[in-house]
C-alpha positions in Angstrom: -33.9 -38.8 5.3 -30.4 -39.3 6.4 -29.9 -42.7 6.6 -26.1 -43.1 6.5 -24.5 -46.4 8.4 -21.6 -45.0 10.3 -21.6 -43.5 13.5 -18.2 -41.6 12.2 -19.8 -39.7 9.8 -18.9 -35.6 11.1 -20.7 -34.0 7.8 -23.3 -34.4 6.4 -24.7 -31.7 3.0 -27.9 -33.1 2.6 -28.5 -32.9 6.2 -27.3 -29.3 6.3 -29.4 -28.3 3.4 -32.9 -29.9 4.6 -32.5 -27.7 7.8 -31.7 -24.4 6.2 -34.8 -25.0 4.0 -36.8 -26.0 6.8 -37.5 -29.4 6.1 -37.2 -32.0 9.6 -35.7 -34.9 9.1 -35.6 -38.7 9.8 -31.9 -39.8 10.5 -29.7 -43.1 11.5 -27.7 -41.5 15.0 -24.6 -40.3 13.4 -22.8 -37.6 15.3 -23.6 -34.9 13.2 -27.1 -35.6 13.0 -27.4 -36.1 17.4 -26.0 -32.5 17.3 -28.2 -31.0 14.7 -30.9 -33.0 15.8 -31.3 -32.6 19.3 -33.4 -29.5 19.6 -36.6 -31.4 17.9 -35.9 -30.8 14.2 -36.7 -34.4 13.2 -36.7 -38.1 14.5 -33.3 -40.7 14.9 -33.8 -44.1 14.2 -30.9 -47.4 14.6 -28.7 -48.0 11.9 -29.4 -50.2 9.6 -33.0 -50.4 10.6 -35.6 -50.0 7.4 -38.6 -50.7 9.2 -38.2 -48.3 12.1 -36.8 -45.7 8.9 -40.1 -45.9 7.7 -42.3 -46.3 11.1 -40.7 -42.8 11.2 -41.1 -41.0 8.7 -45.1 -42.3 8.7 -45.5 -41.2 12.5 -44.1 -38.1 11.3 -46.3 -37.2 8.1 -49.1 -38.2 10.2 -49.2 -36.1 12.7 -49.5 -32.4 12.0 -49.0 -31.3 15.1 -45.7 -32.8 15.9 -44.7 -32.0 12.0 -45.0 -28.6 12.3 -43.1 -28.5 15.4 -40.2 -30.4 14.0 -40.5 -27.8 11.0 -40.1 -25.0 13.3 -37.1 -26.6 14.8 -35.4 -27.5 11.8 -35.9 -23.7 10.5 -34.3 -22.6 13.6 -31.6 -25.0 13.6 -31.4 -23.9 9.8 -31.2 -20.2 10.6 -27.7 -20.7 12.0 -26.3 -22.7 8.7 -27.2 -20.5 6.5 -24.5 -18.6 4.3 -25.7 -14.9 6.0 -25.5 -16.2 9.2 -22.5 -18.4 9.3 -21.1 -15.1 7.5 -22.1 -13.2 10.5 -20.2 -15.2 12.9 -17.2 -15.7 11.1 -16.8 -11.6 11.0 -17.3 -11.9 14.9 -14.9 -14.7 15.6 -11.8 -12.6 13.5 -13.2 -9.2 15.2 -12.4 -10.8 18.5 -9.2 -12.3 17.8 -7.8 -9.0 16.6 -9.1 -7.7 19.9 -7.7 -9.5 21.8 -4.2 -8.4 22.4 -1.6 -5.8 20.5 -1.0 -7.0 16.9 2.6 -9.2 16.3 5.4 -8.5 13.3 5.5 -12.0 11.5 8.7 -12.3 9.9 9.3 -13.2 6.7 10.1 -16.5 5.4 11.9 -15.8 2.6 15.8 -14.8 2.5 16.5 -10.8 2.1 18.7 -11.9 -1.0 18.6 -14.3 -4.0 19.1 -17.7 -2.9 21.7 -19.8 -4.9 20.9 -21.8 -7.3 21.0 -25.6 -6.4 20.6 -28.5 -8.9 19.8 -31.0 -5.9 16.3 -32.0 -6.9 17.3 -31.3 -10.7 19.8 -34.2 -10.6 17.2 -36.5 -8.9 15.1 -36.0 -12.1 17.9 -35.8 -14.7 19.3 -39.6 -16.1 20.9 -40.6 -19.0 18.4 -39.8 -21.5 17.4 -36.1 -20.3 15.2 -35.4 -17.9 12.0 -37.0 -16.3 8.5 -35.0 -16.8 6.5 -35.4 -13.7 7.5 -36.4 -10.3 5.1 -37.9 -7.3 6.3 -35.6 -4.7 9.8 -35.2 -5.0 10.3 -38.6 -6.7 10.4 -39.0 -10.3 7.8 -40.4 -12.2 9.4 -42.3 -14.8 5.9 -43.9 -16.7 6.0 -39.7 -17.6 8.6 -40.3 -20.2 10.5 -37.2 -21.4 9.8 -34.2 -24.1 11.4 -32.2 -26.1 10.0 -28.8 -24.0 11.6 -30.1 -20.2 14.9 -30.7 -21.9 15.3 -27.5 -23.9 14.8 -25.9 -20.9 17.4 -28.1 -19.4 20.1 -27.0 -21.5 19.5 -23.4 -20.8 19.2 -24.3 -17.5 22.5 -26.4 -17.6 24.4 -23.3 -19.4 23.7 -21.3 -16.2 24.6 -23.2 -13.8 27.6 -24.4 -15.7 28.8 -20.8 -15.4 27.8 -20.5 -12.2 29.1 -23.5 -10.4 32.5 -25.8 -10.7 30.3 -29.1 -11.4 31.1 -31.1 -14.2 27.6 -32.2 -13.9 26.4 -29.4 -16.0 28.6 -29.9 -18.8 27.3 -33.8 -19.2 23.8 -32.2 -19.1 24.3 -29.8 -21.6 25.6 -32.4 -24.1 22.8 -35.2 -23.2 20.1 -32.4 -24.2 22.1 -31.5 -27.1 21.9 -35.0 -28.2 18.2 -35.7 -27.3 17.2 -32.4 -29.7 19.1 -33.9 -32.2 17.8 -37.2 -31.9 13.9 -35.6 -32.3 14.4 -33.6 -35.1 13.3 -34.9 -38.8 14.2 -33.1 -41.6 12.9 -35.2 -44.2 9.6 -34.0 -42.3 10.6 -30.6 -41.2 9.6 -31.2 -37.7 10.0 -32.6 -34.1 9.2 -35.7 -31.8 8.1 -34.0 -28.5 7.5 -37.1 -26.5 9.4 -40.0 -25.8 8.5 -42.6 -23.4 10.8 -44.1 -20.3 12.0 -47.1 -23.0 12.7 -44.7 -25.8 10.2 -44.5 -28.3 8.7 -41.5 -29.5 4.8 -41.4 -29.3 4.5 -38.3 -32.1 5.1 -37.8 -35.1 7.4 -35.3 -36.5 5.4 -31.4 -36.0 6.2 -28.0 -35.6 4.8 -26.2 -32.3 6.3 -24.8 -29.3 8.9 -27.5 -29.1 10.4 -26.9 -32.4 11.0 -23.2 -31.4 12.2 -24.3 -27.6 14.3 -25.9 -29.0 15.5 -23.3 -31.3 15.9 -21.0 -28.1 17.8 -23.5 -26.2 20.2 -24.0 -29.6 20.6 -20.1 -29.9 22.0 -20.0 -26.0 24.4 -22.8 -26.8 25.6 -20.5 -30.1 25.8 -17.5 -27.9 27.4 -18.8 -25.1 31.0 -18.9 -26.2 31.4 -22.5 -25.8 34.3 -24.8 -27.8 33.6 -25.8 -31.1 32.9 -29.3 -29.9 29.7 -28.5 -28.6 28.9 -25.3 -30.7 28.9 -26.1 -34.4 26.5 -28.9 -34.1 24.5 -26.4 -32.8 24.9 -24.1 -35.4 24.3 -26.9 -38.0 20.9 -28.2 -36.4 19.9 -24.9 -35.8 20.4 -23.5 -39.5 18.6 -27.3 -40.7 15.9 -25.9 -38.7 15.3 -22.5 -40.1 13.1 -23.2 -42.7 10.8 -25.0 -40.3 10.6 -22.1 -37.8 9.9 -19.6 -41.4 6.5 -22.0 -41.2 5.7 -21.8 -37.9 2.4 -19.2 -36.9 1.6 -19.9 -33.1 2.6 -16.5 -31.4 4.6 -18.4 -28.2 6.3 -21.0 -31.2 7.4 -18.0 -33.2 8.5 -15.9 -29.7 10.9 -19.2 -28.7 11.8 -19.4 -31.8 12.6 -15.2 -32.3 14.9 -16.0 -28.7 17.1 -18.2 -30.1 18.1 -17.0 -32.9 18.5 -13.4 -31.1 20.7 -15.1 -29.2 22.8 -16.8 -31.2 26.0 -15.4 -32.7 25.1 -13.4 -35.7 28.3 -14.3 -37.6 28.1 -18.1 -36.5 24.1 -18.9 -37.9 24.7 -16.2 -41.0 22.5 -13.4 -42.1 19.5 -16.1 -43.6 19.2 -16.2 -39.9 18.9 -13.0 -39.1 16.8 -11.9 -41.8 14.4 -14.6 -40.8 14.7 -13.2 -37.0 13.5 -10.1 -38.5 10.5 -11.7 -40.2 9.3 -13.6 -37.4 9.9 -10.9 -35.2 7.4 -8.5 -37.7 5.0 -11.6 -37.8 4.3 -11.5 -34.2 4.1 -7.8 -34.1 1.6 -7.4 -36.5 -0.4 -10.2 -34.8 -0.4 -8.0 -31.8 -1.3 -4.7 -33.8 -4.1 -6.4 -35.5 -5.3 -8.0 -32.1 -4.8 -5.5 -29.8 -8.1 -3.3 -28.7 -7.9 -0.1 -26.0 -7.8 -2.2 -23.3 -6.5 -5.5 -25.0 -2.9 -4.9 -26.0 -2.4 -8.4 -26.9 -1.4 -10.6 -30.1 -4.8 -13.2 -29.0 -7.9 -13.2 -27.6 -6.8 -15.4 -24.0 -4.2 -15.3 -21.8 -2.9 -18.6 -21.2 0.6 -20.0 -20.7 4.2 -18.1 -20.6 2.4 -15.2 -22.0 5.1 -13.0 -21.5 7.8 -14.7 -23.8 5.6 -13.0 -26.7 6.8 -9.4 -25.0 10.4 -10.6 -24.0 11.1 -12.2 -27.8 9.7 -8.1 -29.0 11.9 -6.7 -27.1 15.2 -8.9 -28.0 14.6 -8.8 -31.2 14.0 -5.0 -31.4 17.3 -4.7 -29.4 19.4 -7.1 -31.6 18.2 -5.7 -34.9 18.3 -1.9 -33.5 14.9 -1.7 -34.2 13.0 0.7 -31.5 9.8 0.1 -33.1 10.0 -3.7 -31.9 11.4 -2.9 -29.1 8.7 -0.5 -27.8 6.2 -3.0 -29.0 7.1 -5.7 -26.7 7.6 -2.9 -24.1 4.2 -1.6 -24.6 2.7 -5.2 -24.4 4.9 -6.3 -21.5 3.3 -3.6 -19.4 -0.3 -4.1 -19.9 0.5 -7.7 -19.2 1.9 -7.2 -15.8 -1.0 -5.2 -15.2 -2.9 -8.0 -15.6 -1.4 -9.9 -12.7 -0.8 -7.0 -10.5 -2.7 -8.9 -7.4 -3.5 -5.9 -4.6 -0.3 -3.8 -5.8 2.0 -5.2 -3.3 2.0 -9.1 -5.1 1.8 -11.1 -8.4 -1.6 -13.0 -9.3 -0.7 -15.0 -12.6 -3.4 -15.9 -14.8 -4.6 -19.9 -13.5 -4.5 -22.7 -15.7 -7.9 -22.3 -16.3 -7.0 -19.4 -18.5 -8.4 -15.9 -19.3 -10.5 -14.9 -22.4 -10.4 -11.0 -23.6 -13.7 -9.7 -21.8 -13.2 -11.3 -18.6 -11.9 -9.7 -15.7 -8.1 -10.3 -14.4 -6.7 -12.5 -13.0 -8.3 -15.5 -14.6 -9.2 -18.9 -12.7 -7.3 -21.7 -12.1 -3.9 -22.9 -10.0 -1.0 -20.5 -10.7 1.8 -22.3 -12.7 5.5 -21.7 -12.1 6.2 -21.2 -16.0 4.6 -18.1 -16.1 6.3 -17.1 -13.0 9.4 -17.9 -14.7 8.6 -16.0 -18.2 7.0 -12.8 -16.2 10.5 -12.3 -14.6 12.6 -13.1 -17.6 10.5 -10.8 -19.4 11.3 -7.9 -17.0 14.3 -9.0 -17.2 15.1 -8.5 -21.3 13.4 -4.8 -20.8 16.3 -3.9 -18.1 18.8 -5.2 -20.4 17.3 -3.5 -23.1 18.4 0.2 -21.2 14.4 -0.2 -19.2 15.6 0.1 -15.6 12.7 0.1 -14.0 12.6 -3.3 -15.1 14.8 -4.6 -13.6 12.9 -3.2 -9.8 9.8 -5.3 -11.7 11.8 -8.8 -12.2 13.0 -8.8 -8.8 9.0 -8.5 -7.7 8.1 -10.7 -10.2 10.7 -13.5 -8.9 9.9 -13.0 -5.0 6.6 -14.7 -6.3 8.0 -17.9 -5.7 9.6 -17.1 -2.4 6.5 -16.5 -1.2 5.3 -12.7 -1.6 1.9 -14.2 -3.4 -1.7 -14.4 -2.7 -1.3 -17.3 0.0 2.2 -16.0 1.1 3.3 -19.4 0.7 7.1 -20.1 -1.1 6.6 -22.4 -4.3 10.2 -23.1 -4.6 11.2 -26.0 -1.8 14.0 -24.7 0.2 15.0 -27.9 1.3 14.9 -30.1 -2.0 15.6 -27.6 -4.1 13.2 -28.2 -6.3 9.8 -26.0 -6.7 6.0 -26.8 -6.3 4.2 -26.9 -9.6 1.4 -24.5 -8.8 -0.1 -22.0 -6.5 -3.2 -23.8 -5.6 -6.8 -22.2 -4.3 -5.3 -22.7 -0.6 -1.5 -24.3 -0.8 1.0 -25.5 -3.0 1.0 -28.3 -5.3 3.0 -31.2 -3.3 4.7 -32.5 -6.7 7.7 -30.9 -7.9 8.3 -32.1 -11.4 10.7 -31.0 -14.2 8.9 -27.9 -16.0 8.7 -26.4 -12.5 11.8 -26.9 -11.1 13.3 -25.5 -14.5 11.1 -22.5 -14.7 12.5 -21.5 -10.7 15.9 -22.3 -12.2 15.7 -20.4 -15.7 14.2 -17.2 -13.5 16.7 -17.5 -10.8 19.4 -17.7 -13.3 18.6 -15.0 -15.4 18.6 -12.3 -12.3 21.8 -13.4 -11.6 23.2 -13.5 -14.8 21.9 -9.6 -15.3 23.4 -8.5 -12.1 19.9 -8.0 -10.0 19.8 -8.8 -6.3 16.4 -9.5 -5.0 15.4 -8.0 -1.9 12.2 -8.1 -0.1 10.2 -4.9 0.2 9.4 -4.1 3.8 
């Protein structure tokens, strides 16, 4: 029975299913039933009408003549709903449509060249505290608060477009997020706040995790950026306060963040405590990788998860800024097993979903694709070509065109008309919302092509 009480009603699964199992079927007259219905495979009845509902379904059981005829219509009916069939038909209806006439050359959507960076949709979620989590569409969600990840990322971000545009903007950015890190770190507990709400209170306490060693990143960048002193010894002091806090750390992506930074920083500015602890960290998360890694698991865990490839990119700058090849080829080694993991058909990226992927599983994992691995896939590629790996650098310009569109759906995850970028690759579009990780991890990508000198053009 079928007894829904709108006339509206298009769908119906329980309908569907009774029919493809044979079973007829007492209904109320909605349209999808008067289709479905109308060859004999069961009996309609008025809405809202229990009595005649039942009357039905009695005169129905009743009679075994008149049941097994309904029974053979229903099967009928259900014949052409099930999955085979429906299957069958599909195949015919695209066979004939590519019959129809000589095939068309869609143009592409997205630009031959890198597009330039814009910070229009950044400054709509940037205020006076740092910048705004989530956003509902393009709008920012202020109840999201702010953490210590979004706004690490926005000074890196901020640095590059500082160099790359004439705004002042940028600079006032850079020096908010400065103060914000500063503001979340504890020494007394040798952590970080990561979360502070829209009227400025934290909601942790003090930890270490991969905020503490964003953080660290985005503070080596500053150091390495040849800014005035203004701006780069407090950076110096709050990173070297924070050394002995990223020595604890043991999360492999905590310990890569943290391994970028200080292979960015100035050597001579942060002092060689720094660098020897860039060269322990940097032999921590190598051996976590030897120990893990299997013949066809090259990996320092068992799941791929999120911006996997920072643990390759902070191999390879550390092998590069210590001069040590065996680091270096390390993180080469484990950067190209990875992209093999989200090699889609050979001609587009499939990132692992937010669902994740366990060792034993097949690639690529399930789940929406997320714009931060995007971003760390390219920079990744990106540290290899710097590193004297040229191919690499053919491999980051692939890995970028992602979000211009050269993906599974062929749809462009960065907005070219906000300026801001979609915060997944969904089963059948993009995410509507375009909030502050995603937006930063288009920009940080972007940036980092253009800083290394690669163009990206579109294979034909």
């Amino acid at each position: 029975m079928t007894p829904y009480r709108s006339r509206e009603q298009i769908v119906s699964g329980a309908l569907t299913f009774a029919l493809v199992a044979g079973c007829p079927t007492v209904s109320t007259p909605y349209y999808y039933a008067e289709d479905l219905l109308a060859s004999g495979a069961g009996v309609l009845v008025p809405f809202d009408d229990s009595p005649a509902l039942a009357d039905a379904a009695i005169a129905l059981l009743s009679d075994p003549v008149k049941l097994q005829r309904a029974r053979r219509a229903a099967k009928a009916v259900g014949h052409e709903l099930s999955w085979p069939q429906v299957a069958r038909q599909t195949a015919k209806v695209l066979r004939e449509a590519t019959e129809l006439g000589p095939p068309v050359s869609v143009p592409h959507t997205a630009p031959a060249t890198l597009p330039r960076a814009r910070g229009s949709h950044l400054l709509t979620l940037v205020d006076d505290v740092g910048i705004v989590q989530h956003a509902d569409g393009v709008i920012p969600a202020r109840v999201s608060g702010y953490c210590v990840d979004d706004v690490a990322r926005l000074a890196i971000v901020a640095l590059g477009l500082r160099r790359t545009t004439d705004s002042e903007d940028y600079n006032r950015i850079l020096a908010r997020s400065l103060s914000f890190l500063r503001h979340a770190w504890d020494p007394s507990r040798r952590g970080m706040h990561n979360f502070l709400s829209y009227d400025r209170r934290w909601l942790d306490d003090p930890h270490g995790g991969d905020h503490l060693g964003r953080a660290a990143w985005a503070l080596g960048e500053v150091i390495g950026a040849g800014l005035p002193a203004a701006v780069r010894e407090p950076s110096i002091n709050l990173l070297r306060e924070m050394l002995p806090a990223l020595e604890e750390q043991r999360w492999p992506r905590t310990i890569a963040f943290a391994i970028l930074g200080i292979a960015r920083a100035d050597p001579s500015a942060v002092g060689e405590d720094a660098t020897a602890l860039l060269r322990r960290l940097a032999q921590r998360l190598a051996d976590q990788q030897r120990t893990n890694a299997g013949p066809d698991w090259l990996w320092a865990e068992n799941i791929l998860t999120y911006d996997d490839a920072r643990l390759p990119q902070a191999l390879i700058a550390a092998g590069t800024r210590l001069g040590d090849d065996g680091l270096r080829d390390e993180g080469l080694r484990a950067l190209d097993w990875y992209s093999a993991q989200c090699d889609g058909d050979g001609s587009f990226v499939r990132h692992v979903g937010h669902l994740w992927r366990r060792r034993g599983t097949p690639p690529p994992g399930a789940g929406d694709e997320q714009p931060l691995n995007a971003a760390a896939l390219v920079e990744a590629h990106v540290e290899a070509y710097l590193a004297g790996e040229e191919a690499h650098g053919r491999h980051a310009v692939r890995a970028f065109e992602w979000f211009m569109g050269r993906n599974r759906l062929g749809l462009p995850v960065y907005d070219f008309a906000t300026g801001g970028c979609h915060d997944g690759l969904g089963e059948t579009t993009v995410n509507g919302n375009q909030g502050a990780e995603s937006t930063l991890a288009y920009l940080q990508a972007l940036l980092a092509l253009d800083a290394a000198g690669l163009q990206a053009t579109l294979h034909e």
